[in-house]
ROPALUM-672697 format. One line per 5 residues: number of its first residue (from 1); their letters; for each residue z, x, y of C-alpha. Coordinates in steps of 0.5 Angstrom, whole numbers, plus 2048, in hexadecimal, padded with zeros to 3 digits. Example, Ala and Ser with C-alpha at 12.3 -4.5 7.8 and 13.67 -1.06 7.14 Angstrom:
<atoms>
1 = AS = 810:819:7F7  80E:81B:7FE;
</atoms>
This chain:
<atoms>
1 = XXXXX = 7A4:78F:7B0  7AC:78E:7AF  7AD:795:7B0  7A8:796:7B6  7AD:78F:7B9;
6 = XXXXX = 7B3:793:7B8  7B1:79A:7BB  7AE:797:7C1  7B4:792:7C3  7B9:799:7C1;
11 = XXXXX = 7B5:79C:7C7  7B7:797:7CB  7BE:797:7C9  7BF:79E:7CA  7BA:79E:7D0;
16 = XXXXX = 7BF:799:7D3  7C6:79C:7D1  7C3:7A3:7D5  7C2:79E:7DA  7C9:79C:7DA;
21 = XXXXX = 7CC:7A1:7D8  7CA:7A5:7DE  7CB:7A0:7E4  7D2:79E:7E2  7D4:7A5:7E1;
26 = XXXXX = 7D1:7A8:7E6  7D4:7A2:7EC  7D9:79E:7E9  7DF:7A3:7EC  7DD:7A5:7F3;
31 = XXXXX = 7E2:7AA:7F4  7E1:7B1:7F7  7E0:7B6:7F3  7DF:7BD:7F7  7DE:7BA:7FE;
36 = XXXXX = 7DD:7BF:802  7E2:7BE:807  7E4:7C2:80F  7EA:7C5:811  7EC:7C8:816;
41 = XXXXX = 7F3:7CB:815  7F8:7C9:80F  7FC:7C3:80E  801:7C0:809  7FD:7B9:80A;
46 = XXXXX = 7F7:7BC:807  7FA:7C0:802  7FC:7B9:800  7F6:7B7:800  7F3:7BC:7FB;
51 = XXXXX = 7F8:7BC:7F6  7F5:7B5:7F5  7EE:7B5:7F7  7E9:7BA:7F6  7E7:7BD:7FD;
56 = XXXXX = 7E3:7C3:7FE  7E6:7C5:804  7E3:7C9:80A  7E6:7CD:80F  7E4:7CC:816;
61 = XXXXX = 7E6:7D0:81C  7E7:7CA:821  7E4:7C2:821  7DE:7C4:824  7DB:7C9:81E;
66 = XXXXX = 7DE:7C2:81A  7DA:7BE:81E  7D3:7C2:81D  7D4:7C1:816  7D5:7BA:816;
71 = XXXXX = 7CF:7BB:81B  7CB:7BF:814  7CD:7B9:810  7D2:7C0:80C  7D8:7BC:80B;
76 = XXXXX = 7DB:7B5:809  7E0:7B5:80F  7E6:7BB:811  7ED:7BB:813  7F0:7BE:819;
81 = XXXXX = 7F7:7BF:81A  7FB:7BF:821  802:7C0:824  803:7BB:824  7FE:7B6:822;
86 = XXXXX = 7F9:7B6:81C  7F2:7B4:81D  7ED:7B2:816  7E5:7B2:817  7E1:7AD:813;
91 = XXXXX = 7DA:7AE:812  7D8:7A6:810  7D0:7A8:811  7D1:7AD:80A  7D5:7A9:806;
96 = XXXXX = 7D8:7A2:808  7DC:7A2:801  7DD:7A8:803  7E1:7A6:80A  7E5:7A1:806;
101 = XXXXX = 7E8:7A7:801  7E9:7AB:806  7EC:7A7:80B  7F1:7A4:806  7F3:7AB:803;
106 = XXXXX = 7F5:7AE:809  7F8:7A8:80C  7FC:7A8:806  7FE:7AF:806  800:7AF:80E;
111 = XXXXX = 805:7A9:80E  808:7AD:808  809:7B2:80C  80B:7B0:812  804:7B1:816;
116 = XXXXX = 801:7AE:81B  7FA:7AD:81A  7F3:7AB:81E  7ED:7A9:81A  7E6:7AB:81F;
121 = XXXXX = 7E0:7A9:81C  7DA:7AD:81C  7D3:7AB:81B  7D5:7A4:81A  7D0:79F:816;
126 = XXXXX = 7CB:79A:81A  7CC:792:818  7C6:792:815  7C9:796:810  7D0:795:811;
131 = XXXXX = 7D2:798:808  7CC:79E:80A  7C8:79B:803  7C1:79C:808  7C0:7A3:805;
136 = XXXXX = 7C1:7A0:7FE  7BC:79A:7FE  7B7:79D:802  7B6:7A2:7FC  7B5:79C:7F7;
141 = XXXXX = 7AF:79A:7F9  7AC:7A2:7FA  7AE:7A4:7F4  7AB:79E:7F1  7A5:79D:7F5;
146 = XXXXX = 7A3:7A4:7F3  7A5:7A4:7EB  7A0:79D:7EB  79B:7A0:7EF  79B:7A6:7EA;
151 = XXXXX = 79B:7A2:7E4  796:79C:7E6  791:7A2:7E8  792:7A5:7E1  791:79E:7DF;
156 = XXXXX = 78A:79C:7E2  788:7A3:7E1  78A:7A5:7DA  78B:7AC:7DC  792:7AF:7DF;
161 = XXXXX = 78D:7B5:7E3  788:7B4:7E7  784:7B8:7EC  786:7B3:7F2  78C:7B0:7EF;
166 = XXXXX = 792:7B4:7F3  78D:7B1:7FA  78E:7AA:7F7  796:7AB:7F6  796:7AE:7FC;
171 = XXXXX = 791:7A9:800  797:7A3:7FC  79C:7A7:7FD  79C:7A7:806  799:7A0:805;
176 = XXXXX = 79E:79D:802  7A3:7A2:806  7A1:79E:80D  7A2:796:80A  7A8:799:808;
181 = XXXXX = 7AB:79B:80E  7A7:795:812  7AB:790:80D  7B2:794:80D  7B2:796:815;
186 = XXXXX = 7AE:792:81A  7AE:78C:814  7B5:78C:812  7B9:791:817  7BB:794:812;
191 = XXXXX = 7BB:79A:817  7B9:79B:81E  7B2:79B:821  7B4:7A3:822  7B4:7A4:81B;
196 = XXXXX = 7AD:7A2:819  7A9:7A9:81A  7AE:7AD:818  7AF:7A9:811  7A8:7A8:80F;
201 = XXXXX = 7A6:7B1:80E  7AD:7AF:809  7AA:7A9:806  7A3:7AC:804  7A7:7B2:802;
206 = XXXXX = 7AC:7AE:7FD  7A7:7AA:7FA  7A1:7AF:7FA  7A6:7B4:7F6  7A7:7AE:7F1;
211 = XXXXX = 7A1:7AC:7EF  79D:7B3:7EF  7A4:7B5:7EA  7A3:7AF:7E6  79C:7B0:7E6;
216 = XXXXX = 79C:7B7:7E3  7A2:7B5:7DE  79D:7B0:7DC  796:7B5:7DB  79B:7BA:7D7;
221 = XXXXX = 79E:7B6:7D3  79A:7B0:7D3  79C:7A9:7D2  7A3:7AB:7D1  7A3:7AE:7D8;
226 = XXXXX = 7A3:7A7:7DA  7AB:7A6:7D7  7AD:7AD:7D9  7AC:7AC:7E0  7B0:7A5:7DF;
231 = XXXXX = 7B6:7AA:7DB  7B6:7AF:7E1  7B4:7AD:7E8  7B7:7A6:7E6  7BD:7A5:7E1;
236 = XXXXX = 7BF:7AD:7E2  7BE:7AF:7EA  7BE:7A7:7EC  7C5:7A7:7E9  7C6:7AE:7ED;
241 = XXXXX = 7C3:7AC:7F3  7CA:7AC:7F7  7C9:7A6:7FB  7CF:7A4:7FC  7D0:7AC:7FE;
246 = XXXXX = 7CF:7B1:7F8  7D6:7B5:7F9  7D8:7AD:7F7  7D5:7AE:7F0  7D8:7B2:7EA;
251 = XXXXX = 7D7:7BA:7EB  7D2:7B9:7E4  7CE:7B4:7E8  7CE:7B7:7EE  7CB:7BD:7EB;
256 = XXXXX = 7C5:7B9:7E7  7C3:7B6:7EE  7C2:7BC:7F0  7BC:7BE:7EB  7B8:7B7:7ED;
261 = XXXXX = 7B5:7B4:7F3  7BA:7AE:7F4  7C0:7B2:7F7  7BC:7B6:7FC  7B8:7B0:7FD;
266 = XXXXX = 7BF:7AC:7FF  7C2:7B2:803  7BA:7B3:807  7BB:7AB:809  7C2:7AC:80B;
271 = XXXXX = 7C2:7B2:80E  7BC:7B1:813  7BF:7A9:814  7C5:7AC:816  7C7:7B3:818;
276 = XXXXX = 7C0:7B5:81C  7BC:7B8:815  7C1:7BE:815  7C2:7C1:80E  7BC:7BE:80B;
281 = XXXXX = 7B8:7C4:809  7BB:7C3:801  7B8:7BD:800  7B2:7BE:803  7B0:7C5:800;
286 = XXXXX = 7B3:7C1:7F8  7AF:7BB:7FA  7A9:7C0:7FC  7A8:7C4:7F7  7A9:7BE:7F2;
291 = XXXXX = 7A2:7BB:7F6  79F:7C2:7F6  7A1:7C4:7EF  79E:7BC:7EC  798:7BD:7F1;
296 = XXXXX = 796:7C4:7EE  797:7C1:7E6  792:7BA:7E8  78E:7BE:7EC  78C:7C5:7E7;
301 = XXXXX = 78D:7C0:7E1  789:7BB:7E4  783:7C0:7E5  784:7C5:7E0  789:7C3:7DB;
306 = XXXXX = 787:7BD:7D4  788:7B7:7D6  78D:7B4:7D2  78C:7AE:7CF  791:7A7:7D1;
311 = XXXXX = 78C:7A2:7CE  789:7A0:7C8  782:7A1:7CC  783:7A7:7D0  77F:7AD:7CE;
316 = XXXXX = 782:7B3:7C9  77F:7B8:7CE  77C:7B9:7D4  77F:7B8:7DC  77A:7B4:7DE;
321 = XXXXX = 77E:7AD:7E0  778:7A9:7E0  778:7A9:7D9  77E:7A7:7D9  77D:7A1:7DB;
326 = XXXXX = 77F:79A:7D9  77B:794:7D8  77C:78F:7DC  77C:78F:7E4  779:795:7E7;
331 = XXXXX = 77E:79B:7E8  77E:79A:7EF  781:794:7EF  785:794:7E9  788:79B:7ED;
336 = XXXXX = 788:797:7F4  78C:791:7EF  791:796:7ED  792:799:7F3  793:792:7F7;
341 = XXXXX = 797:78F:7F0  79C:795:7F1  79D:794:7F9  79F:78E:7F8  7A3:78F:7F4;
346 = XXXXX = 7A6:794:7F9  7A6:790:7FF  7AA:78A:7FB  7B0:78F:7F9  7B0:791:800;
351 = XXXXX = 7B0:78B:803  7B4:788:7FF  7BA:78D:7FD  7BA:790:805  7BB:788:807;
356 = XXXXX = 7C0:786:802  7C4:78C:802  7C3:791:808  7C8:78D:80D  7CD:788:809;
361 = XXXXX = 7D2:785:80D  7D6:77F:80B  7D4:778:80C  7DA:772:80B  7DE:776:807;
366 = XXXXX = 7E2:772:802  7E9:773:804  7F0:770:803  7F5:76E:809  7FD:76B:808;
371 = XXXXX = 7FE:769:810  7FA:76A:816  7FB:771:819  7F9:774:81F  7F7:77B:81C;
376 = XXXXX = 7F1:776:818  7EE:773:81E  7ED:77B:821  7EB:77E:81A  7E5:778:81A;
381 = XXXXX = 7E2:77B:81F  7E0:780:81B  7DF:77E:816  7DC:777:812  7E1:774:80E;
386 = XXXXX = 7E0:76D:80B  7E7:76C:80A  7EC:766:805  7F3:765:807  7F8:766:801;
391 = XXXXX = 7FF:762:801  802:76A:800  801:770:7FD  800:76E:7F5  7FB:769:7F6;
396 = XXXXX = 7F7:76F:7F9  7F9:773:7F5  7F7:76F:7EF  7F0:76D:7F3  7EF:775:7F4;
401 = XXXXX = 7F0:775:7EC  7EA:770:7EB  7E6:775:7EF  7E5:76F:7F5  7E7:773:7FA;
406 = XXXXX = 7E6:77B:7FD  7ED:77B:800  7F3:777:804  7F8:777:80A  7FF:776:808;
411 = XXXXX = 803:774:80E  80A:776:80D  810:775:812  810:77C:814  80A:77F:812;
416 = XXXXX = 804:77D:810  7FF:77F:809  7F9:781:808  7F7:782:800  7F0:784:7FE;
421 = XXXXX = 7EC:784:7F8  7E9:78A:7F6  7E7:788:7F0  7E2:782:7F3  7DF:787:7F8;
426 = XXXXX = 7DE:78E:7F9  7DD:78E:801  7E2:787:802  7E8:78A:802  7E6:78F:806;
431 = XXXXX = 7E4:78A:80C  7EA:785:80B  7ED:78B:80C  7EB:78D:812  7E9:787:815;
436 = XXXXX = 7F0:784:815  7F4:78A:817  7F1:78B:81D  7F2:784:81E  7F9:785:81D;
441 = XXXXX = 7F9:78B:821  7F6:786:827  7FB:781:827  801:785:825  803:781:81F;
446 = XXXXX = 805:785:819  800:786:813  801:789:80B  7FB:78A:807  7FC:789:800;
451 = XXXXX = 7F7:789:7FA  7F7:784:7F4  7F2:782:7EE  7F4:77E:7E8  7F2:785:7E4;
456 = XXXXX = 7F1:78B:7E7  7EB:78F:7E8  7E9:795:7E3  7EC:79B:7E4  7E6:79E:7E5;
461 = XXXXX = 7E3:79A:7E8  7E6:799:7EF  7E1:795:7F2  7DF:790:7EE  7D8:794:7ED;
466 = XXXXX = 7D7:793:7E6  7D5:78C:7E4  7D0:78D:7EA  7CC:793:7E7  7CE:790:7E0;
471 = XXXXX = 7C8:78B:7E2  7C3:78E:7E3  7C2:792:7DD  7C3:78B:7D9  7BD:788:7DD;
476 = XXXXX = 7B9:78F:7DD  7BA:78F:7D5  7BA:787:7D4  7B1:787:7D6  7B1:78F:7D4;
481 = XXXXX = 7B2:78C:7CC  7AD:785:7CD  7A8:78B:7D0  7A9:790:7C9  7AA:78A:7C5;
486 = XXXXX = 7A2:787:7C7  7A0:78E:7C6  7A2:78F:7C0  79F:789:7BE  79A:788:7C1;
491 = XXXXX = 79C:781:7C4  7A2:77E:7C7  7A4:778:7C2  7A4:779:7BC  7A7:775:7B5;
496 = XXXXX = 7AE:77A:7B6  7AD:77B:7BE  7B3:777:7C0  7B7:779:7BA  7B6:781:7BC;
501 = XXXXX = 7B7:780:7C3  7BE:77D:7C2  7BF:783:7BD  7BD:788:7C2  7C1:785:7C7;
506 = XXXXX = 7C9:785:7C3  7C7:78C:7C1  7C5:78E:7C8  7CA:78B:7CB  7D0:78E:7C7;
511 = XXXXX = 7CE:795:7C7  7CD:794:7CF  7D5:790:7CE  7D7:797:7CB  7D5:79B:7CF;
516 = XXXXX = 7D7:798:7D5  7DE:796:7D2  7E1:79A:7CD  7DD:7A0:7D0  7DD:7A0:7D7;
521 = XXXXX = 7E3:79B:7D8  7DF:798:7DC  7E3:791:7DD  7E9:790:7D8  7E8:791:7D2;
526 = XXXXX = 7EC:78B:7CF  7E6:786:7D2  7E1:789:7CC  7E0:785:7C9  7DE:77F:7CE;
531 = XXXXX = 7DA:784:7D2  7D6:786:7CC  7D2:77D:7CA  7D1:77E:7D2  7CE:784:7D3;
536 = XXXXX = 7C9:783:7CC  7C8:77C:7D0  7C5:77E:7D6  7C1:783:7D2  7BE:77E:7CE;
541 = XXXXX = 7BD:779:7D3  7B9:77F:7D8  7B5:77F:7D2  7B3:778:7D0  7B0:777:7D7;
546 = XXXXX = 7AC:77E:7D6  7A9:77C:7D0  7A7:776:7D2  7A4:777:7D8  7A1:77D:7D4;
551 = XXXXX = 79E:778:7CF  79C:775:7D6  799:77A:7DA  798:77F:7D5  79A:786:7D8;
556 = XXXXX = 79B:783:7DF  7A0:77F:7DB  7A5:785:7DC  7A4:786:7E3  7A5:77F:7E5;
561 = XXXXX = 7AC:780:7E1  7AD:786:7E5  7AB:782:7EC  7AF:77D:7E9  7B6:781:7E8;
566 = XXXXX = 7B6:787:7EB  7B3:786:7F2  7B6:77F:7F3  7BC:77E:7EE  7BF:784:7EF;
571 = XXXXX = 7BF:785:7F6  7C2:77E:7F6  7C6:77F:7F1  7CD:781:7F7  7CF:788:7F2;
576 = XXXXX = 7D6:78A:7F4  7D5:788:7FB  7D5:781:7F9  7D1:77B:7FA  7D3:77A:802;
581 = XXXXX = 7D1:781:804  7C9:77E:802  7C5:77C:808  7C3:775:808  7BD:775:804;
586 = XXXXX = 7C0:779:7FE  7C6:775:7FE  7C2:76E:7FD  7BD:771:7F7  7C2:775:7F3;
591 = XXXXX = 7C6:76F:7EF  7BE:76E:7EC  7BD:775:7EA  7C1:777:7E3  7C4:77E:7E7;
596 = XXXXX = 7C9:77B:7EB  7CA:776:7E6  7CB:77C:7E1  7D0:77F:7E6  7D5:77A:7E8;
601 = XXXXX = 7D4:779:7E0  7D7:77F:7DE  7DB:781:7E5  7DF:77B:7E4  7E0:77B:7DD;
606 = XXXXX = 7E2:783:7DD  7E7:782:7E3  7E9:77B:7E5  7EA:778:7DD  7E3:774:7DD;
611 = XXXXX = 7E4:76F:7E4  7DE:76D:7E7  7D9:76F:7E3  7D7:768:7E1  7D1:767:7E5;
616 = XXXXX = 7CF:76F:7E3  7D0:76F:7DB  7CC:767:7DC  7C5:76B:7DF  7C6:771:7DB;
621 = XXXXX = 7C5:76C:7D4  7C0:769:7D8  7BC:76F:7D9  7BE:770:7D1  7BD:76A:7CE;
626 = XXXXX = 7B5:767:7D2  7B3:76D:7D1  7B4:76E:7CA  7B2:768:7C8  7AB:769:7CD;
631 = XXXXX = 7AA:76F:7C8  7AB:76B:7C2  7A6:766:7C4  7A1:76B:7C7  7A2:76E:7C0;
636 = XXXXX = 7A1:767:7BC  79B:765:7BF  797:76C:7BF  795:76C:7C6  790:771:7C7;
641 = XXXXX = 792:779:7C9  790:77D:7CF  78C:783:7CC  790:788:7CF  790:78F:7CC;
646 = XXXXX = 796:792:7C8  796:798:7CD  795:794:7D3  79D:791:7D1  7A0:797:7CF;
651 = XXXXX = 79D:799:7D6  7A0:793:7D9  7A7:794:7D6  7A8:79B:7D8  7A5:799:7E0;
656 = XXXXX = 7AB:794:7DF  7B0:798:7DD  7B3:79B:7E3  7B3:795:7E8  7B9:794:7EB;
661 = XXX = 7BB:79A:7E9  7C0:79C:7EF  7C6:799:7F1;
</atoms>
């Protein structure tokens, strides 16, 4: 039994440092790596540039070939010399991270260089989806939507192939396609009305090409089809999806994206939202043929091929599904459940992360002033702002060091200073900023924007990014280790459960911390040693509420879990945007949920030397401790199990793998 413990909980470990390992390496420096650039004629500025950014550059003969190829979604933005005058165009639509590279290089090298430069704007991005992240949280419920549907079917039907499979796939995968685009477009508006035919063939599509390959993977390797899936199209393409613009991500990751449905999938979404549908036919051959090529392996298999066995009751031999049935309900409604469970499942994450995410804008802003000043009152009309008077700068700065504040307005005698805090918020600065300079634009006061943190960000983590991708690992691995722990046990408490967990949790919150820190040098390295208890405390915590509710509920113990903390805490978390980007709703239920708890907990003990995390650490223990002590009672009084069979957890566990698996 010890060595059975230990294998499992390894699996975890090692499945949630791959997790780990893939979403910090591949996002955490957003940079351009080979961006395919337009030029049309030489020029020192963009000689600059290059020696210092990776740019592909692409000779135009005049503006109107770079227009046409910003029209076909080819480049990420183009530099056009004048006599006497230079003009930089942006391209927000294809990458706004990207925008923000492109528009600080060139300015930089064109001041150097004594060039006057105008930035135009092509393909700008609408207000419902002002950082272009749509493309992105649309895919999470597709791609998700569509691995359940092939995992609950293989489930109820206890065979990866059947004649009628690959219809059933496809009957779910265009039912779940259209309340996915009612929920995101009409719904939410997420998008405008005009998008909603044109992106539904796309979503049936996508999440048809996912579960048909999950459901071939599944019927050629067996059970273990299930966790490859995950791996791939999850941890790996997921990773590679290039939501934030694939010419951001490493060239290694860019190449990967390549071979897996997500990246197509987001550059589909993208393309038919924003550049008209050109420059699709990649994506959509890839996606086609992973749907074909996973409808042909169902569908031959299923008819001709044996049946591999999933379950202890399936049959050795023989393609005849009826036989293959479970005891218990009919297969019909078994099958009917599965499909409802899974597009419930679907519609939350649709719901919840295109609603929590797809438009963040400030609301009361916590900011910083030492006198009245015209250039605030201006700035407030774009942007809301809760703001405290300081005696002076210190005293701001010391609030900004306690993490109470985004940023301040110093009021000079000649001038006036706006300093911003990269480290609180990856988008904040970027909105200070342009809210206040074009309120001193406008009423003709001087302004300088300087930027300040107690502790600097990482250097390879520019944004701010890691300690949001971080979370959702440890959450994932947190119910990932009740869930294999009850599997190989048999029962979710145990005379050594809590012990075990609490193991589980400092050896995986130390590889975890190894691998973000001295590895990936994800934030600085001189913090190990406090991050380390913090990350094996959010891990543990995530864990005892899953082993109780499984105790509980059984094997809906774990999806409850997942409701719990991934389909609302997690979007109510703030991530690297921050607390006041979340609409109302979120803002008021994440100081409950242990996501945001865990996020300021870590953030603020990383990068603001442990202020303002009272309240947070104080809930986080109370997510340990009620439910570490509920276990041990549920444990000393025998309460009667729910019988649930050990493939049944397995399954369970690996359905649970990826979700919230893309940033």
């Amino acid at each position: 039994m010890v060595k059975k413990v230990l294998v499992a909980l390894g699996i975890v470990v090692v499945l949630q440092s791959l997790f780990a390992l893939c979403l910090i390496s591949a996002l955490q420096l957003l940079v351009p790596r080979n961006m395919p650039f337009g030029v049309t004629g030489a020029s020192p500025v963009v000689h600059a540039v290059t020696s210092k950014m990776s740019l592909h550059t692409l000779s135009y003969k005049d503006e109107a070939a770079v227009v046409d190829a910003v029209d076909q979604s080819k480049i990420y933005g183009a530099y056009l010399p004048g006599k006497t005058r230079d003009t930089l165009i942006v391209v927000p639509a294809k990458s706004f991270f990207g925008r923000v590279e492109l528009e600080g290089a060139f300015a930089e090298g064109a001041k150097k260089l004594g060039r006057p430069l105008t930035v135009r704007t092509l393909k700008p991005l609408p207000q419902s989806d002002r950082l272009g992240g749509v493309a992105g949280l649309l895919l999470l419920p597709l791609l998700i939507g569509g691995y359940l549907a092939a995992v609950l079917v293989l489930k109820t039907t206890k065979t990866a192939a059947a004649p009628w499979r690959v219809a059933i796939l496809l009957g779910y995968a265009t039912a779940g396609a259209l309340v996915t685009d009612l929920i995101a477009g009409p719904g939410l508006g997420a998008y405008a009305n005009s998008h909603f035919w044109p992106l539904l063939p796309c979503f049936i599509l996508i999440s048809g090409a996912v579960a048909l390959a999950a459901a071939a993977l599944q019927r050629l390797v067996g059970p273990l089809g299930t966790l490859l899936v995950v791996i791939l199209f999850v941890f790996l393409g997921g990773a590679a999806s290039g939501g934030s613009g694939v010419a951001l991500l490493p060239t290694y990751w860019q190449n990967i994206g390549a071979v897996f449905p997500p990246q197509h999938a987001v550059t589909l979404l993208r393309n038919v939202l924003y550049f008209g549908g050109n420059n699709i036919s990649t994506p959509l051959i890839v996606l086609g043929l992973y749907a074909l090529v996973g409808a042909l392996i169902v569908g031959y298999l299923g008819r001709w091929g044996p049946v591999r066995a999933t379950g202890d009751d399936a049959p050795e031999q023989g393609a005849d599904a009826a036989t293959a049935q479970p005891s218990g309900p009919k297969p019909a409604v078994r099958l009917i459940a599965a499909l409802v469970i899974a597009g419930v499942m679907q519609c939350l994450f649709t719901a919840n992360y295109m609603s929590s995410g797809h438009a963040p804008v400030a609301t009361d802003m916590p900011f910083g002033v030492t006198a009245q000043s015209p250039i605030l009152a201006a700035a407030q009309k774009n942007i809301s702002l809760k703001v405290t008077h300081y005696t002076n700068e210190a005293t701001a700065k010391k609030a900004i060091d306690e993490a109470k504040i985004y940023g301040a307005l110093i009021s000079g005698q000649k001038s006036d200073t706006l300093i911003v805090v990269p480290t609180i918020s990856d988008v904040a600065p970027l909105d200070l900023a342009t809210a206040f300079e074009a309120a001193a634009k406008s009423t003709g006061q001087p302004l300088s924007v300087q930027q300040y943190a107690p502790h600097p960000l990482a250097k390879k983590d520019p944004f701010g990014l890691v300690v949001s991708l971080l979370l959702v690992p440890l959450l994932v691995g947190g119910y990932m280790g009740a869930t294999m722990l009850r599997t190989t046990t048999g029962a979710p408490t145990g005379r050594w459960r809590v012990a075990i967990i609490i193991g589980y949790a400092i050896v995986a919150g130390l590889v975890v911390n190894l691998i973000v820190g001295p590895w990936l040098q994800g934030y600085p390295t001189q913090k190990f040693w406090i991050v380390w208890p913090i990350l094996s405390l959010i891990i543990a915590a995530v864990a005892f509420v899953a082993a109780v509710l499984q105790k509980l509920l059984g094997a809906a113990g774990t999806l409850v879990t997942v409701i719990a903390v991934i389909l609302f805490g997690n979007p109510s978390s703030g991530g690297a945007n921050g607390v006041p980007y979340l609409p109302a709703f979120w803002d008021a239920i994440g100081p409950y949920l242990p996501p945001r708890n865990a996020y300021i907990l870590l953030r603020n003990s990383i990068y603001f030397d442990g202020h303002g995390t009272t309240q947070a650490l104080i809930v986080m223990l109370l997510y340990l401790v009620v439910p570490a002590a509920a276990l041990g009672f549920l444990n000393w009084f025998r309460t009667p199990q729910i019988p649930v069979a050990p493939e049944t957890e397995a399954e369970a566990a690996a359905v649970t793998a990826p979700v919230g698996g893309l940033p």
